[in-house]
C-alpha positions as CSV (number, residue, x, y, z in Angstrom):
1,X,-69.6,34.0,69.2
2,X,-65.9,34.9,69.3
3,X,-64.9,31.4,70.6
4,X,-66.6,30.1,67.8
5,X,-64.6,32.3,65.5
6,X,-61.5,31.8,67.2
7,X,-62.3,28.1,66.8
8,X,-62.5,28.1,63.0
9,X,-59.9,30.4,62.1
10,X,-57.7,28.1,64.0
11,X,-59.0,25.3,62.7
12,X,-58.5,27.2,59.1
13,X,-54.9,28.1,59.5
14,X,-53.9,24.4,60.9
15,X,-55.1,22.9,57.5
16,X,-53.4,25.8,55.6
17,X,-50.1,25.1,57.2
18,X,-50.1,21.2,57.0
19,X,-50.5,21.5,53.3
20,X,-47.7,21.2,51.1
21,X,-47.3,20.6,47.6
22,X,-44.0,18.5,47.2
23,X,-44.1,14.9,48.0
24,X,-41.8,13.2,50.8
25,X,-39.1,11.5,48.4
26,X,-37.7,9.9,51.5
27,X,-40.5,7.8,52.4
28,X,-41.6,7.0,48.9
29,X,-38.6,5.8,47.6
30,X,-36.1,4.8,50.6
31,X,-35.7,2.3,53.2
32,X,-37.8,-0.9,50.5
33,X,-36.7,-2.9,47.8
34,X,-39.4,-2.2,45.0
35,X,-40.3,-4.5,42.5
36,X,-41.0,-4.1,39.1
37,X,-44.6,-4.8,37.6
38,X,-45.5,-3.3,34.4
39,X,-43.6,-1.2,31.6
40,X,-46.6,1.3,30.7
41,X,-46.6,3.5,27.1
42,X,-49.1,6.2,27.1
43,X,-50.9,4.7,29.9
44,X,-51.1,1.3,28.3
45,X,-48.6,-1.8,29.5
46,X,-45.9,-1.7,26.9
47,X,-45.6,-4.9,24.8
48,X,-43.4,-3.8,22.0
49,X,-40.3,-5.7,23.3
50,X,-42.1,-8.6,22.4
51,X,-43.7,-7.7,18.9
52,X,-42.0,-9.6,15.8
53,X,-40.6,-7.8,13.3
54,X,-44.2,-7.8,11.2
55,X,-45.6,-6.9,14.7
56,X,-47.2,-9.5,15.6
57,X,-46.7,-10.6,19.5
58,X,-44.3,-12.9,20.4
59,X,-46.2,-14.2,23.3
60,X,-43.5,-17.2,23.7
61,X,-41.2,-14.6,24.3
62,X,-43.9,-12.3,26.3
63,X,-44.7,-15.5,28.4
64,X,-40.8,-16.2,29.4
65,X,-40.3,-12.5,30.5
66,X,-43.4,-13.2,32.9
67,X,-42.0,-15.8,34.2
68,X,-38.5,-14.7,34.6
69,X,-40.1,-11.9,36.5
70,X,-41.8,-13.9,39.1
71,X,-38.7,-16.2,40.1
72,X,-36.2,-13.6,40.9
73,X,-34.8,-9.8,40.1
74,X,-36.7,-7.4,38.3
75,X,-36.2,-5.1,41.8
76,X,-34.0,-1.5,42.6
77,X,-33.7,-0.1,46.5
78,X,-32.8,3.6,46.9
79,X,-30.7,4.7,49.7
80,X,-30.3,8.4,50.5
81,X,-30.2,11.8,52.2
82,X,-31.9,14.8,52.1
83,X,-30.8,18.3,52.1
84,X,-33.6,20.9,51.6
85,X,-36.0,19.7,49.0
86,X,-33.8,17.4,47.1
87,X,-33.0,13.9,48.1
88,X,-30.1,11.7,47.1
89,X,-28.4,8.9,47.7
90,X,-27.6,5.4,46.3
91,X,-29.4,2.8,44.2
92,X,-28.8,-0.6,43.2
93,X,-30.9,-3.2,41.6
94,X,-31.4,-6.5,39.6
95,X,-32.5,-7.4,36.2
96,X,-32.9,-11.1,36.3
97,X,-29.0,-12.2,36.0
98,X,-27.6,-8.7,35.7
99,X,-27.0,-6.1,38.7
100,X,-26.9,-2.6,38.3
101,X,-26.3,0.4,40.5
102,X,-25.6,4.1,40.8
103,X,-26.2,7.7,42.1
104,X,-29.6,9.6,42.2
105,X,-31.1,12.9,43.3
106,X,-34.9,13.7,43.3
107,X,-36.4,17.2,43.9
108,X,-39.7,17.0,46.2
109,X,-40.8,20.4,44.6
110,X,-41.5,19.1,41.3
111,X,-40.6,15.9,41.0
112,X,-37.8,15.6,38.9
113,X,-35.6,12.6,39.3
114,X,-31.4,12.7,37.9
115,X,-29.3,9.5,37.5
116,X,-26.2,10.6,38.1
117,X,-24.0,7.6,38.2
118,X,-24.8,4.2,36.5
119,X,-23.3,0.9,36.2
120,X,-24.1,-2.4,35.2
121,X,-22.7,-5.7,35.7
122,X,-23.2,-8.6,34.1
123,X,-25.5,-9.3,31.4
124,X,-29.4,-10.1,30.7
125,X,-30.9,-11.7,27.1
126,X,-34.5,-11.5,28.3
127,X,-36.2,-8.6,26.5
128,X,-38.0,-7.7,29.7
129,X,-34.9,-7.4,32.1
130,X,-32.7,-5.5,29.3
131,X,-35.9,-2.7,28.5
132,X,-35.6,-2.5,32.8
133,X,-31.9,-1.7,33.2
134,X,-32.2,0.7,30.1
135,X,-35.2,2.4,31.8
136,X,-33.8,2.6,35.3
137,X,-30.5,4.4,33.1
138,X,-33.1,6.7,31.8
139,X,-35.3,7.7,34.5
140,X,-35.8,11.5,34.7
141,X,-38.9,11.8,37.2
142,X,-41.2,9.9,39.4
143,X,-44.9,10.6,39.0
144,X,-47.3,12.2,41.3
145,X,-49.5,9.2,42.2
146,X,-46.8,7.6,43.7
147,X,-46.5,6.9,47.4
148,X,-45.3,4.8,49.7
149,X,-46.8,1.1,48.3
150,X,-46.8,2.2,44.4
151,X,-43.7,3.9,42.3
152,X,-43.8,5.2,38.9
153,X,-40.8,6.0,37.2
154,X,-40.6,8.4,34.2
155,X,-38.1,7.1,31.8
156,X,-36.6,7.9,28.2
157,X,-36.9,5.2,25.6
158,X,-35.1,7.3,22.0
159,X,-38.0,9.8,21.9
160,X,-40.6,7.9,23.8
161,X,-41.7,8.8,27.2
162,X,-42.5,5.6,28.9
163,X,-42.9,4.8,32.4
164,X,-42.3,1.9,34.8
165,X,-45.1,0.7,38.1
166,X,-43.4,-1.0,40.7
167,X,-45.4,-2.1,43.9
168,X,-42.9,-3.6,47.5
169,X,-41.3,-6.6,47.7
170,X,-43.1,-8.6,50.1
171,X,-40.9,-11.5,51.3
């Protein structure tokens, strides 16, 4: 009977100890290129870029962002280091012509992402690359279902809170 005890208390305290509440930024976010899929707005893909100005959808417009999308860019790798529970490093990026980079830091406690540093060069007309580089500018989290295949990225739009899926390049 007290093996059997023994047993489960161990058992007990192993899953106590392996749990942990902050996320590990390092293998989320480093060491991939990820690449963009959808722009959401409360938890519906965004298409106000491409509304007219009666809103009505441009999908002309909406198609040619789609497209743009699928030949080339539209992608940001993080580089970095951690110290404690914060991680920072690097980034850099593409819109579809443009390049952007900069500096970032990410607490694994409760997720809160800082762009420290940000620079663009270069310049994009498609409505879909320029609402990218803006939101990557803006990012001020990453959300708690992302992992190592999927990233969401809290951004500022003005007032709105938006957010940004990205899934890995695969090559």
């Amino acid at each position: 009977m007290k093996i059997k005890s023994a047993t489960l208390l161990f058992l007990i305290l192993c899953v106590f100890t392996a749990c942990n509440n902050s996320d590990d930024v390092m293998d989320i976010l480093t060491n991939k290129t990820w690449k963009l899929n959808t722009i959401f707005y409360q938890g519906k893909p965004d298409y106000s870029y491409w509304m007219d100005a009666t809103g009505k959808l441009d999908k002309n417009a909406l198609d040619e962002s789609v497209k743009k999308k699928g030949e080339k860019g539209f992608v940001v790798t993080f580089d970095g280091a951690r110290v404690g529970s914060v991680v920072s490093g690097t980034f850099s990026g593409q819109g579809y012509n443009s390049k952007f980079r900069g500096k970032w830091s990410a607490d694994e406690d409760n997720r809160r992402m800082v762009i420290t540093e940000y620079q663009v060069e270069g310049s994009d007309s498609d409505v879909l690359a320029k609402a990218f580089i803006n939101g990557m500018k803006n990012v001020f989290s990453y959300r708690g279902n992302s992992d190592t295949n999927n990233l969401h990225l809290n951004f500022k739009e003005g007032e709105l809170t938006k957010y940004m899926s990205f899934t890995i390049l695969r090559e």
